[in-house]
Backbone of each chain as nested JSON, in Angstrom:
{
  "chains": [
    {"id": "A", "residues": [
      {"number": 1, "name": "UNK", "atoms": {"N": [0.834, -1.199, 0.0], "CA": [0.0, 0.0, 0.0], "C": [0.87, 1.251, 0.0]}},
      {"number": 2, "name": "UNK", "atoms": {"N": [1.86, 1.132, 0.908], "CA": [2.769, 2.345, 1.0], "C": [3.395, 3.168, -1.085]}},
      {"number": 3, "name": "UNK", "atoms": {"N": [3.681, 1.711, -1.492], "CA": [4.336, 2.279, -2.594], "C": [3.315, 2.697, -3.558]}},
      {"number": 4, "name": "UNK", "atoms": {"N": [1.714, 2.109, -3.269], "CA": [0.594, 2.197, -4.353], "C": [0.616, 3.666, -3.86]}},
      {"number": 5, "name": "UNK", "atoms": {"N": [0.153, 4.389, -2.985], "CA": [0.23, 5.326, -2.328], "C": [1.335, 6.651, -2.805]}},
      {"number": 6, "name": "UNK", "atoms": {"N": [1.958, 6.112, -2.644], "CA": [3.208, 6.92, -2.998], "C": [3.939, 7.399, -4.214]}},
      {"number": 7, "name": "UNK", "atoms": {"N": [2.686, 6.285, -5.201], "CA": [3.113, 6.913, -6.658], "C": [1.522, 8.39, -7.039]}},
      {"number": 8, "name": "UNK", "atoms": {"N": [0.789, 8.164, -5.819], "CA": [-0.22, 9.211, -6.058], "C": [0.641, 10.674, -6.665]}},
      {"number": 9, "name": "UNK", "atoms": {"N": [-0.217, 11.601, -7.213], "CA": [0.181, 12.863, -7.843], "C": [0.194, 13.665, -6.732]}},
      {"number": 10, "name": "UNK", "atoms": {"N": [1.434, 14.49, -5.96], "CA": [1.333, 15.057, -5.055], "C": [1.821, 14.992, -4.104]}},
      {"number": 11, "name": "UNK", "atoms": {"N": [2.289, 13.218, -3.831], "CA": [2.507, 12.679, -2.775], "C": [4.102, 12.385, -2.183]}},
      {"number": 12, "name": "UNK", "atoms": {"N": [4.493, 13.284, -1.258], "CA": [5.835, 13.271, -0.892], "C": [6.512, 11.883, -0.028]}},
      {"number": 13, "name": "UNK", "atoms": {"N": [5.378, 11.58, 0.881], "CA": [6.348, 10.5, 1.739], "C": [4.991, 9.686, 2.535]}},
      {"number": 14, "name": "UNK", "atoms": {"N": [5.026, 8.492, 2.475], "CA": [4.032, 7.758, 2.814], "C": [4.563, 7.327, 4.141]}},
      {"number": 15, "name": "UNK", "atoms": {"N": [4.306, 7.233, 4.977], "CA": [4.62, 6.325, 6.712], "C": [3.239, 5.678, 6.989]}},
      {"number": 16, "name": "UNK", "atoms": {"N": [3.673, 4.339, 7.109], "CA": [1.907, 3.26, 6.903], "C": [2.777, 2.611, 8.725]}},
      {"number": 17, "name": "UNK", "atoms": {"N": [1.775, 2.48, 9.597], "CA": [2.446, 1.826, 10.79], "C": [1.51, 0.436, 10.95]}},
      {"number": 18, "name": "UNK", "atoms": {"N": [1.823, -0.511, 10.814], "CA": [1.034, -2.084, 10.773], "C": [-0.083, -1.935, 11.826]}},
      {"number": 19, "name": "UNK", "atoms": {"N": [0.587, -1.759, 13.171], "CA": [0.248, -1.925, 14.437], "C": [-1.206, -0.996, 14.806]}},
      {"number": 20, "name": "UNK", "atoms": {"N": [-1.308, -0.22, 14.437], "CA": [-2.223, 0.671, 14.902], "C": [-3.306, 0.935, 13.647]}},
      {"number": 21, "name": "UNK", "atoms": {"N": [-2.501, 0.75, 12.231], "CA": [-3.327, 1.126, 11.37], "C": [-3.421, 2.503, 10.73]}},
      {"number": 22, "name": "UNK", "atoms": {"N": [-2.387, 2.765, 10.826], "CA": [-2.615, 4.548, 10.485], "C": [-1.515, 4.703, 9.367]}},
      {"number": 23, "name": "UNK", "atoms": {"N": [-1.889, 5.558, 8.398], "CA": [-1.329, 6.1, 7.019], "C": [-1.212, 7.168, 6.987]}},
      {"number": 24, "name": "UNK", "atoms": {"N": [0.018, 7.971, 7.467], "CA": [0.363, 9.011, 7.386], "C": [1.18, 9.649, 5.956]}},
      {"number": 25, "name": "UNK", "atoms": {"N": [0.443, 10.482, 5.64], "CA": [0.613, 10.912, 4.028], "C": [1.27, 12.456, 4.17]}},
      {"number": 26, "name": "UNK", "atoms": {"N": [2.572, 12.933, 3.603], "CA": [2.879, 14.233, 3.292], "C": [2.589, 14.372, 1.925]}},
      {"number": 27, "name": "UNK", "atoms": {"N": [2.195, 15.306, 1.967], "CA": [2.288, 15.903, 0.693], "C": [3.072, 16.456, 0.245]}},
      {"number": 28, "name": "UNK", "atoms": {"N": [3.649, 16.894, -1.424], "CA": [4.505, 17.733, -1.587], "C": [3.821, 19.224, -1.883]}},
      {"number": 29, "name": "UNK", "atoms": {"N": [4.762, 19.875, -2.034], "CA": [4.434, 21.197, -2.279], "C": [3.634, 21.739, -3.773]}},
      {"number": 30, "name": "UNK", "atoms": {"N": [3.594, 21.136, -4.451], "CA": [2.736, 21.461, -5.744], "C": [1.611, 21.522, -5.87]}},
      {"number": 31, "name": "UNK", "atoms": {"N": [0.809, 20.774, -4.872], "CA": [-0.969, 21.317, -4.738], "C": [-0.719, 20.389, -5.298]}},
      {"number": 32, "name": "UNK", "atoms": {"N": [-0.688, 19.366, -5.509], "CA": [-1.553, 18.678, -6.444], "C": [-2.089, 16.676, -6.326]}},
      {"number": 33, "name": "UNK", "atoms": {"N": [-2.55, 17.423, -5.157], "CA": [-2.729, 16.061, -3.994], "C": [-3.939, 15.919, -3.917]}},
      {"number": 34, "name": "UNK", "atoms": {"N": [-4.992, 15.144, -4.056], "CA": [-5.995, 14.737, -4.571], "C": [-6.685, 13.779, -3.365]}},
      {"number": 35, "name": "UNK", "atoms": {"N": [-7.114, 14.065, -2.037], "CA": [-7.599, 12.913, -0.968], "C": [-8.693, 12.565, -1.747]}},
      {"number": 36, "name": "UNK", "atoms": {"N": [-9.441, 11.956, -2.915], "CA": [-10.225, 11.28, -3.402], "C": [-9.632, 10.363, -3.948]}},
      {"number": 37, "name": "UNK", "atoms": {"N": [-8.534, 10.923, -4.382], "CA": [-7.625, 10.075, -5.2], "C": [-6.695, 8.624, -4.286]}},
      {"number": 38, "name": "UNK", "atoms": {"N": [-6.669, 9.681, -3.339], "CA": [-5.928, 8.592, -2.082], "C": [-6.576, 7.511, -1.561]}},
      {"number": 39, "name": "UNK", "atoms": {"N": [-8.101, 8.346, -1.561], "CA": [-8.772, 7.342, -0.839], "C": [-9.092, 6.005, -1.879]}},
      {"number": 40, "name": "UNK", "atoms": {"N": [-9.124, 6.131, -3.309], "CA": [-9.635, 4.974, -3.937], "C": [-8.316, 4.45, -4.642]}},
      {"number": 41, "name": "UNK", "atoms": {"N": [-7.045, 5.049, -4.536], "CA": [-5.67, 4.388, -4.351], "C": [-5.421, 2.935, -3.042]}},
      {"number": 42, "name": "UNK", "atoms": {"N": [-6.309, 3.313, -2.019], "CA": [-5.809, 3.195, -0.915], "C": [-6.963, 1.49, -0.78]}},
      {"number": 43, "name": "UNK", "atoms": {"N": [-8.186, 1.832, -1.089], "CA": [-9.233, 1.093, -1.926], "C": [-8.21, -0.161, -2.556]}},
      {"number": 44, "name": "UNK", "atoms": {"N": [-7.725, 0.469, -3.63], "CA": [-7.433, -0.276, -4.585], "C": [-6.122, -1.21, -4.269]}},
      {"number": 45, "name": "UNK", "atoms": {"N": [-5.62, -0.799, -3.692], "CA": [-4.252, -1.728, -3.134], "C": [-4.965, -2.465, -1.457]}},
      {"number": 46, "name": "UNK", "atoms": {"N": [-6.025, -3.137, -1.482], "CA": [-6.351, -3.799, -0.732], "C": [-7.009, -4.154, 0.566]}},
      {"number": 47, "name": "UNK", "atoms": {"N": [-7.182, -2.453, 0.805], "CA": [-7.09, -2.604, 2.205], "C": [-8.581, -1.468, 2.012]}},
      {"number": 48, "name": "UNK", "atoms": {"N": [-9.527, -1.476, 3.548], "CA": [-10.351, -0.13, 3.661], "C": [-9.779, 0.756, 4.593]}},
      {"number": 49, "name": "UNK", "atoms": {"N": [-10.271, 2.022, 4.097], "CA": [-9.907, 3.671, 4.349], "C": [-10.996, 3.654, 5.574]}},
      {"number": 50, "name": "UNK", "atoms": {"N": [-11.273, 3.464, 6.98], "CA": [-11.94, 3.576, 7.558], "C": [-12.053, 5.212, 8.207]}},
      {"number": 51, "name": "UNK", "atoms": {"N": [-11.291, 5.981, 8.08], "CA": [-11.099, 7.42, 8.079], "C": [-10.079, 8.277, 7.53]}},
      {"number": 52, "name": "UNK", "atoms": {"N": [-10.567, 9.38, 7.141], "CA": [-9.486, 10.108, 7.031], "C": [-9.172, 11.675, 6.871]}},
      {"number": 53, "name": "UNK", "atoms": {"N": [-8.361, 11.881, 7.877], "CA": [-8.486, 13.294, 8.783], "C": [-7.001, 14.16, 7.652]}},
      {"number": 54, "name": "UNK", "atoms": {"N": [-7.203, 15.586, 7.794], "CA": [-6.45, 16.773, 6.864], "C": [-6.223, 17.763, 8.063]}},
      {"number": 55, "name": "UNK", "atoms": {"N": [-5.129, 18.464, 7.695], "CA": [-4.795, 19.37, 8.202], "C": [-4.351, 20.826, 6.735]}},
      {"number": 56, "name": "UNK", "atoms": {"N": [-5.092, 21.58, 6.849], "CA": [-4.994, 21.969, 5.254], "C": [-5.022, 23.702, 5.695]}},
      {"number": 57, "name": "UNK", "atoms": {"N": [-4.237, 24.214, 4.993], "CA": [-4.208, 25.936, 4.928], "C": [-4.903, 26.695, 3.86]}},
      {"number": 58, "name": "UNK", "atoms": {"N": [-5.821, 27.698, 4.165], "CA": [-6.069, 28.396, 2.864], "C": [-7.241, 29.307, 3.658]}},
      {"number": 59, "name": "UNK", "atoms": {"N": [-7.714, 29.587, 2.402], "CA": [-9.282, 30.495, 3.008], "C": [-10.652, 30.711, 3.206]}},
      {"number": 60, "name": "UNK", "atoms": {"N": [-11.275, 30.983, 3.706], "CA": [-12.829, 30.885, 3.734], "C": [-13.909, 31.069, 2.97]}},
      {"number": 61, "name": "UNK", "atoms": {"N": [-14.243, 30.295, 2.103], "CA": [-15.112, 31.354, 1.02], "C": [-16.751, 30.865, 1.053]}},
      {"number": 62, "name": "UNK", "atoms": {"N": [-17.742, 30.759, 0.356], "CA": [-18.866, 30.53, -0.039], "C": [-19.075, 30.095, -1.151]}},
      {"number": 63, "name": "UNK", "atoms": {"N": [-19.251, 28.554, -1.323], "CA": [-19.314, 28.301, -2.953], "C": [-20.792, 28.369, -3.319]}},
      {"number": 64, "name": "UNK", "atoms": {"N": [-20.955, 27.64, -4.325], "CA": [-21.944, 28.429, -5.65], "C": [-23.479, 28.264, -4.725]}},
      {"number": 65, "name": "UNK", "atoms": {"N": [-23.319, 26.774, -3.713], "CA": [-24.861, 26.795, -2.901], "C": [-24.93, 27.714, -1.766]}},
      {"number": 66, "name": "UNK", "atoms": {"N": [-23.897, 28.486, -1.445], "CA": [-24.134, 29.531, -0.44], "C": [-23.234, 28.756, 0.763]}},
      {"number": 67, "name": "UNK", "atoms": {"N": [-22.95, 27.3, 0.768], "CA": [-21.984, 26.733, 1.716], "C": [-20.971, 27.211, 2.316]}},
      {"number": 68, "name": "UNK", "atoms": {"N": [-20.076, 27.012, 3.484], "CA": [-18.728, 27.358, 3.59], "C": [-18.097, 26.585, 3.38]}},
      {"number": 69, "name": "UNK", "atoms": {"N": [-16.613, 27.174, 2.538], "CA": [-15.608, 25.787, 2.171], "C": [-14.791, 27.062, 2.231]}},
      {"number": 70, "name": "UNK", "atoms": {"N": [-12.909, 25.487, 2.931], "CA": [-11.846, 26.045, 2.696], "C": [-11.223, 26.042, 1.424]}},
      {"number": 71, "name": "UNK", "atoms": {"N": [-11.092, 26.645, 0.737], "CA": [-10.048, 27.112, -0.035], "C": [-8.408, 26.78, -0.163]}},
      {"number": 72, "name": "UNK", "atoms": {"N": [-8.144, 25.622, -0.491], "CA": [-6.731, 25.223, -0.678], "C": [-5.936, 25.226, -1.952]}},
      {"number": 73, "name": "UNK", "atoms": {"N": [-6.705, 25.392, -2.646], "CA": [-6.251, 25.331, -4.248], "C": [-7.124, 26.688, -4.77]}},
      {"number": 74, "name": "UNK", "atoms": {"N": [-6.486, 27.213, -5.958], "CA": [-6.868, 28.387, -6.388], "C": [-8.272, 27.026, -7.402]}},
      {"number": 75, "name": "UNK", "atoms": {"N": [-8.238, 25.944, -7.565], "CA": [-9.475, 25.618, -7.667], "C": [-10.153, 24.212, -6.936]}},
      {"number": 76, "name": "UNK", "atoms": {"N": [-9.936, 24.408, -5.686], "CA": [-9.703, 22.931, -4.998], "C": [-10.465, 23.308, -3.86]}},
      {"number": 77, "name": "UNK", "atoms": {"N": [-11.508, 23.182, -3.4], "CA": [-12.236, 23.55, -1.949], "C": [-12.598, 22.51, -1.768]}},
      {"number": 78, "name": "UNK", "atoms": {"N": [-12.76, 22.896, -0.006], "CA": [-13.843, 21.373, 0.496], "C": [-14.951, 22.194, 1.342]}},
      {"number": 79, "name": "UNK", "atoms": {"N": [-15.886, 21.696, 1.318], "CA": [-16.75, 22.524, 1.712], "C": [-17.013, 21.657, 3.936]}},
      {"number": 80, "name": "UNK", "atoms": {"N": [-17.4, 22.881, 4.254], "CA": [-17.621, 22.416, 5.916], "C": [-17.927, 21.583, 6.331]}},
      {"number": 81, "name": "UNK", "atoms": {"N": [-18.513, 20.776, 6.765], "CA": [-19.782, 20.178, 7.622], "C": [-20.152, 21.067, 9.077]}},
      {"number": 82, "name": "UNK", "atoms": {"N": [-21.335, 21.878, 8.692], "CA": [-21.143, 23.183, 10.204], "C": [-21.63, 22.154, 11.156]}},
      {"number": 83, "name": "UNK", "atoms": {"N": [-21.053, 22.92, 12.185], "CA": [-20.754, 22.744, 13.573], "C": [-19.924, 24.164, 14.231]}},
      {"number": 84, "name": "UNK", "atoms": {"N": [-19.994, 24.433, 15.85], "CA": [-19.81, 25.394, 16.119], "C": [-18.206, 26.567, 15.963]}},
      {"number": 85, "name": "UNK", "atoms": {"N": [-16.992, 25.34, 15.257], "CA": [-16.097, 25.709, 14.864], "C": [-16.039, 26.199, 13.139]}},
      {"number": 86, "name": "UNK", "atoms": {"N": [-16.584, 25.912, 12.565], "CA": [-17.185, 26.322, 11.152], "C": [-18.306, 27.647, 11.236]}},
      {"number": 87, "name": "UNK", "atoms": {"N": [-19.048, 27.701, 12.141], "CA": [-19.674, 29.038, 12.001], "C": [-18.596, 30.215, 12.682]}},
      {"number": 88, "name": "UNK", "atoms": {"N": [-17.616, 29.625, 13.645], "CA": [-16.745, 31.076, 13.972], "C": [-16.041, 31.38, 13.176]}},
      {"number": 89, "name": "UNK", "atoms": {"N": [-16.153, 30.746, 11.33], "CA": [-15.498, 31.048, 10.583], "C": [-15.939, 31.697, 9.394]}},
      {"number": 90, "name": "UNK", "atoms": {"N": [-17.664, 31.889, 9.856], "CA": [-18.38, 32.734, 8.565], "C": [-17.745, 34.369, 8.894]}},
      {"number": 91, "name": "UNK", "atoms": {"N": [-17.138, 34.713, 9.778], "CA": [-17.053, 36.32, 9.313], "C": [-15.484, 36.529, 8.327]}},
      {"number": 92, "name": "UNK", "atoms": {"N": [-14.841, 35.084, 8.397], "CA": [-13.889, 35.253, 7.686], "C": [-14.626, 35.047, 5.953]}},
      {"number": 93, "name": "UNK", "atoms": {"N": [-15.261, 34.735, 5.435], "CA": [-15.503, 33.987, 4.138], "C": [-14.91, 35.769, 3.414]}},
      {"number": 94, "name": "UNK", "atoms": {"N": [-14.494, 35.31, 2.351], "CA": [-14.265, 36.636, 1.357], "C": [-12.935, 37.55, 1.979]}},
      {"number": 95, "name": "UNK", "atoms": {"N": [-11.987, 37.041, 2.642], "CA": [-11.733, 38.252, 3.232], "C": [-10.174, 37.205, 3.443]}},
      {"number": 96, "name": "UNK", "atoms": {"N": [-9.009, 38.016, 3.058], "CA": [-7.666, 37.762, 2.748], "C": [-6.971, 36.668, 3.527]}},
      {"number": 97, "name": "UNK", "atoms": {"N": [-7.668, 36.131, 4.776], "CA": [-7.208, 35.653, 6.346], "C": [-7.456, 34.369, 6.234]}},
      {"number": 98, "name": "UNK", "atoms": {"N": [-5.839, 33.661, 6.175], "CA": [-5.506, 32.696, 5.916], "C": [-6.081, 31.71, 7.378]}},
      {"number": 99, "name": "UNK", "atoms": {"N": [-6.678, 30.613, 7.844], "CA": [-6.683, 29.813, 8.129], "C": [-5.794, 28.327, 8.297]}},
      {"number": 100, "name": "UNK", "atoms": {"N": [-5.202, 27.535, 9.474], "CA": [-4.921, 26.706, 9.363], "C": [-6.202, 25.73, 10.437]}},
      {"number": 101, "name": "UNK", "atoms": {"N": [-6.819, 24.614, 9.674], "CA": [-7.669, 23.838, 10.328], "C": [-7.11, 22.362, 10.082]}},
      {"number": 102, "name": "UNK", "atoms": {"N": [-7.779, 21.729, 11.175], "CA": [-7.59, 19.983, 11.038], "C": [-9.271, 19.489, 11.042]}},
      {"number": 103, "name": "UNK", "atoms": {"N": [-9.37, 18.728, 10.483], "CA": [-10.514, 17.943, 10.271], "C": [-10.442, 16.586, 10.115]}},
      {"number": 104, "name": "UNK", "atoms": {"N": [-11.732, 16.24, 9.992], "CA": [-11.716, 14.862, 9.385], "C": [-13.021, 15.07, 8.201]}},
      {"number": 105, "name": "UNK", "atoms": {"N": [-11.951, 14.527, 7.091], "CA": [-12.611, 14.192, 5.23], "C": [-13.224, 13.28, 5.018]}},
      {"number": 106, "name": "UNK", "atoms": {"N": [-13.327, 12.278, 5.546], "CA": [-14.349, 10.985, 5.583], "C": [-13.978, 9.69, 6.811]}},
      {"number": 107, "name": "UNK", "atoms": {"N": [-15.428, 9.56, 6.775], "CA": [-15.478, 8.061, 7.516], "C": [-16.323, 7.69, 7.267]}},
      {"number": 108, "name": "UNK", "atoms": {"N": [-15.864, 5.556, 6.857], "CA": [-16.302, 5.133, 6.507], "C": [-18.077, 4.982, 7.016]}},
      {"number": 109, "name": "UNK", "atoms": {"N": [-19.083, 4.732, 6.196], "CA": [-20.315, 4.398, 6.778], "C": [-20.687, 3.335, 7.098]}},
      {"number": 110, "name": "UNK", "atoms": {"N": [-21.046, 3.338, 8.34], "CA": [-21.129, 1.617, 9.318], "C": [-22.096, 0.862, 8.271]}},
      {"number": 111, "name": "UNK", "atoms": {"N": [-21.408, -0.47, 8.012], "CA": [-21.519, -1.484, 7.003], "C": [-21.287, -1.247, 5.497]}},
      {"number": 112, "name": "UNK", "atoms": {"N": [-20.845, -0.384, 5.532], "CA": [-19.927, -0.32, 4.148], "C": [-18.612, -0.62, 3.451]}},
      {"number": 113, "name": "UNK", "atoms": {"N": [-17.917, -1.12, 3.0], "CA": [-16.408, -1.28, 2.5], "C": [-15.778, -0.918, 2.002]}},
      {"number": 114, "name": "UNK", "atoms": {"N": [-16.485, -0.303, 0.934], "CA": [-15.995, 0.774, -0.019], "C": [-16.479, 2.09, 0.237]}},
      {"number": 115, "name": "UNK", "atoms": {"N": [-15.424, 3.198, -0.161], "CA": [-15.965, 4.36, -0.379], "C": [-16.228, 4.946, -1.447]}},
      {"number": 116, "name": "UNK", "atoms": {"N": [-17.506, 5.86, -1.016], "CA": [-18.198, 6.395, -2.221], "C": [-17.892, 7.375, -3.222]}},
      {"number": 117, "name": "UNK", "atoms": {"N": [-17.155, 7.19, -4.241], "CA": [-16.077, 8.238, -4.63], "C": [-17.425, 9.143, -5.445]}},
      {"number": 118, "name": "UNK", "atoms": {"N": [-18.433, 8.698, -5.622], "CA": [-19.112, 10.176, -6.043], "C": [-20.037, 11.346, -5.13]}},
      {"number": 119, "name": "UNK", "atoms": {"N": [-19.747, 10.774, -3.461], "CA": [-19.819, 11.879, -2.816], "C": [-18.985, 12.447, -2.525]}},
      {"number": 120, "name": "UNK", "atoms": {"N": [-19.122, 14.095, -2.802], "CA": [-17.997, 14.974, -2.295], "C": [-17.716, 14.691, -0.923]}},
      {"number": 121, "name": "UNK", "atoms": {"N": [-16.641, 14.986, -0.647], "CA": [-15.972, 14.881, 0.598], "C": [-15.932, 16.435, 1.193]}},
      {"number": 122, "name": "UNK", "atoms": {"N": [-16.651, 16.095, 2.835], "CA": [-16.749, 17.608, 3.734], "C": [-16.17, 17.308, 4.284]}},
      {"number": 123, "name": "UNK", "atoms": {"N": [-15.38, 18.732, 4.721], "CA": [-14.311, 19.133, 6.078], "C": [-15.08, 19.323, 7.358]}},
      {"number": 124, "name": "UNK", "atoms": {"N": [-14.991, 17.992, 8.155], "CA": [-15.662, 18.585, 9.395], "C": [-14.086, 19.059, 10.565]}},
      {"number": 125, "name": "UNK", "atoms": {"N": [-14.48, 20.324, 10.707], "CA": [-13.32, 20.81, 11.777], "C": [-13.406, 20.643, 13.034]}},
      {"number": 126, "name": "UNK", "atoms": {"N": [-11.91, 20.139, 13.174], "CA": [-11.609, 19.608, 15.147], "C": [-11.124, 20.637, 15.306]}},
      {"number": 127, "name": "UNK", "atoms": {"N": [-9.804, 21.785, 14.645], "CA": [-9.555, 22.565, 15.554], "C": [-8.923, 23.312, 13.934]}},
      {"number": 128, "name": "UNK", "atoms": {"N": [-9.105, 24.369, 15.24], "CA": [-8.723, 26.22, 14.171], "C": [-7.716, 26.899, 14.285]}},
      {"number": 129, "name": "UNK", "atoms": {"N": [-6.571, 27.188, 13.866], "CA": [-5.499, 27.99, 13.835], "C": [-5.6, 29.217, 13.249]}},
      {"number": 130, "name": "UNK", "atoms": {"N": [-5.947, 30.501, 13.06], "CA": [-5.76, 31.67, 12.25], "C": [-4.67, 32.016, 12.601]}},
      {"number": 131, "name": "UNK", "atoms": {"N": [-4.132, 32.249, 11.27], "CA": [-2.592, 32.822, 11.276], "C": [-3.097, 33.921, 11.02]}},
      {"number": 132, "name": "UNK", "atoms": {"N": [-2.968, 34.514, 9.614], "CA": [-3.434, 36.234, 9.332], "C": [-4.263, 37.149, 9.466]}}
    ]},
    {"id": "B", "residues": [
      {"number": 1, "name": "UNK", "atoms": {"N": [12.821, 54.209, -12.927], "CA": [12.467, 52.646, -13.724], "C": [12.618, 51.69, -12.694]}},
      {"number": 2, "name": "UNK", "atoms": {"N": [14.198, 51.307, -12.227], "CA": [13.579, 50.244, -11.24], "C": [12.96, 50.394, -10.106]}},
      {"number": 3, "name": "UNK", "atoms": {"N": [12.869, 51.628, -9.882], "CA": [11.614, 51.502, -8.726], "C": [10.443, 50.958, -8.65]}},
      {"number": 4, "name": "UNK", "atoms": {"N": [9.97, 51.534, -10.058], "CA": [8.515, 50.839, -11.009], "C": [8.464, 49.233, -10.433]}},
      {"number": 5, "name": "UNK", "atoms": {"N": [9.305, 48.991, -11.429], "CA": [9.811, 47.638, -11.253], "C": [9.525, 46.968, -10.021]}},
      {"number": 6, "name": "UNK", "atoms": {"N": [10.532, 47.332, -9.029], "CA": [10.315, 47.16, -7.936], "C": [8.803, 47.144, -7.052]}},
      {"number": 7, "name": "UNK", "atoms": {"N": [8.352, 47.559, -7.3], "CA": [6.71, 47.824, -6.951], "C": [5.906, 47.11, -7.466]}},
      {"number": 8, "name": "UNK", "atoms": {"N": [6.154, 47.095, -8.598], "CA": [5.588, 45.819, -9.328], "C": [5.539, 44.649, -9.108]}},
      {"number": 9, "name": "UNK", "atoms": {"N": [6.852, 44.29, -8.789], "CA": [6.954, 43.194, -8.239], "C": [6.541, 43.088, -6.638]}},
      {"number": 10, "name": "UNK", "atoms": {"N": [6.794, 43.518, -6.428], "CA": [5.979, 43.666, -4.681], "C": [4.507, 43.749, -4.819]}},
      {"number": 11, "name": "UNK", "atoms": {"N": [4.091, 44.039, -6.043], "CA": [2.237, 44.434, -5.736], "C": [2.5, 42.228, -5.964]}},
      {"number": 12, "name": "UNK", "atoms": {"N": [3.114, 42.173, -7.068], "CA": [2.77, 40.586, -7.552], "C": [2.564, 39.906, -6.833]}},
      {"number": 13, "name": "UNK", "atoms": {"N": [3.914, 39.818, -5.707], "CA": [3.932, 38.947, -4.703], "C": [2.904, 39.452, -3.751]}},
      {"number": 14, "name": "UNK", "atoms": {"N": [2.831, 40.014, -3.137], "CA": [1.52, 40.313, -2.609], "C": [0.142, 39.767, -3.066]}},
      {"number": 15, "name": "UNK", "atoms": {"N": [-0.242, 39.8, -4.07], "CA": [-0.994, 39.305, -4.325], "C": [-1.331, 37.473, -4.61]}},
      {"number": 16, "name": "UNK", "atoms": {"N": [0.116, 37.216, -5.406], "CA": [0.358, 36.121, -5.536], "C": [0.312, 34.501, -3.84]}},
      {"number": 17, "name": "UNK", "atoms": {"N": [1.18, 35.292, -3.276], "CA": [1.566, 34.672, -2.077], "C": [0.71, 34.01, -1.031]}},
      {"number": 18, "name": "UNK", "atoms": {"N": [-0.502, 34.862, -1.177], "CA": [-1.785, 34.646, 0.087], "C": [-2.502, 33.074, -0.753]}},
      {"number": 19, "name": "UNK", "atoms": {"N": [-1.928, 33.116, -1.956], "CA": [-2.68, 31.786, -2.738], "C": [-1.523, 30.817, -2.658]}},
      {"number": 20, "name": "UNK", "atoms": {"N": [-0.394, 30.564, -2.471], "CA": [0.648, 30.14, -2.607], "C": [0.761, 29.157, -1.22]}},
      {"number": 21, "name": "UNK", "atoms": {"N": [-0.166, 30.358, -0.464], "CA": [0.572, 29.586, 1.09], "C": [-0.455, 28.185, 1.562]}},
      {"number": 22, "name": "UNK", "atoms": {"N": [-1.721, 28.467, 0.79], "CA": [-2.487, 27.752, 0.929], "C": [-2.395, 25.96, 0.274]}},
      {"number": 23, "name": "UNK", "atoms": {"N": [-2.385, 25.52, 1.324], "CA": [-2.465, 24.317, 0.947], "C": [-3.045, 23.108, 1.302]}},
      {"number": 24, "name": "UNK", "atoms": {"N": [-2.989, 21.901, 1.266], "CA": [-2.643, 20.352, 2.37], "C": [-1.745, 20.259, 2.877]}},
      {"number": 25, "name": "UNK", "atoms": {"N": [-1.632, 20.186, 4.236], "CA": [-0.474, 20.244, 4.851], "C": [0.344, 18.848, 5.534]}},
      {"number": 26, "name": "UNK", "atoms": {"N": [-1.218, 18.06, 5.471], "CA": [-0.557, 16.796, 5.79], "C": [-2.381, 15.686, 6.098]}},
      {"number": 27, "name": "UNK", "atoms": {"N": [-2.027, 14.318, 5.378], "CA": [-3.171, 13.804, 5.302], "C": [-3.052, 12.487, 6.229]}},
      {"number": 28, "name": "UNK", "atoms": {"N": [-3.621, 12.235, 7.023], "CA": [-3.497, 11.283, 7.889], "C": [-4.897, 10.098, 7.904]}},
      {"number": 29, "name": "UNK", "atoms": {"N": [-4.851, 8.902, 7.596], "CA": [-5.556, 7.706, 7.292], "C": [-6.05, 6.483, 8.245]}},
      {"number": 30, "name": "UNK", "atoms": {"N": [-6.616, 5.724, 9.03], "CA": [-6.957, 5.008, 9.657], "C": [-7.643, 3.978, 8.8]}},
      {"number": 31, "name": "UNK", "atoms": {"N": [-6.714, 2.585, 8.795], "CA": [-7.288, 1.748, 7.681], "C": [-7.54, 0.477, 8.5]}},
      {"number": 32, "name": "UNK", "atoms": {"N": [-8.417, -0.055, 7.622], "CA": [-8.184, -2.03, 8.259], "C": [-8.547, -2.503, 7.124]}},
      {"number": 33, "name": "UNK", "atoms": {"N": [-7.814, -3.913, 7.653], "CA": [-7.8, -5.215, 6.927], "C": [-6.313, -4.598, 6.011]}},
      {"number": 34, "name": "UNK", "atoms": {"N": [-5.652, -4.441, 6.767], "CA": [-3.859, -4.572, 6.786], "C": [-3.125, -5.363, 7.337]}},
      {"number": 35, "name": "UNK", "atoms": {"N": [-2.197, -6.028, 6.354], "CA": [-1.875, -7.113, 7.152], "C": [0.188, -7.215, 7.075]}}
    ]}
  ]
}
């Protein structure tokens, strides 16, 4: 899995630990890292994605349904799942102030095996960093 | 002239940079049926 993983677009350094189960993924610096992509990489070399949590920088905006999503790619958002750390972030939407958040991007749905690569994936946020 | 210049390039990066910084910073996975 590590090396299926690791030929992903984007993907700097894979650390897979047996024992616990956890796939720790860097990314490289080019944006061009794709967690949908990971997740049905990750699918595909054998094993299930039973979660999987981001730590991602960028900004607050409002996409086309009126939603909040972060902004990581000049065309790459994920949109919220609100909760009370996502609404202390509507006065940022539109407005220059970079954000660092951690979330979690999916988990699996009890009795399922596969994931559903044609639902978008929401950022639900554990915790908020504003830098700017 | 190179002052121009200079400014110019400072409006760029300025503008450029606030998109630059944004990213994935690191993706972390919880799997089973690893063996």
């Amino acid at each position: 899995m590590k090396q299926h993983l690791g030929r992903q677009s984007g993907v700097q350094n894979v650390e897979v630990s047996l024992i616990d189960g956890k796939v720790e993924v860097t990314p490289k610096e080019d944006g061009q890292i794709d967690p949908v992509q990971l997740l049905k990489a990750t699918y595909d070399s054998g094993v299930t994605a039973a979660e999987m949590n981001m730590t991602a920088r960028g900004k607050i905006v409002k996409d086309s349904s009126g939603s909040l999503a972060l902004q990581v790619e000049p065309h790459r958002s994920f949109v919220l799942t609100p909760n009370e750390l996502s609404k202390g972030l509507e006065a940022l939407v539109d407005t220059p102030t970079m954000v660092t958040v951690r979330g979690q991007l999916y988990k699996k749905p009890a009795g399922k095996k596969k994931a559903d690569a044609s639902v978008p994936l929401k950022l639900l946020i554990f915790e908020v960093h504003k830098n700017e | 002239m190179n002052t121009k210049k200079l400014a110019l390039l400072a409006l760029l990066v300025s503008i450029v940079s606030p998109v630059s910084q944004a990213q994935i910073k690191h993706i972390e996975m919880r799997v089973e049926g690893m063996t």
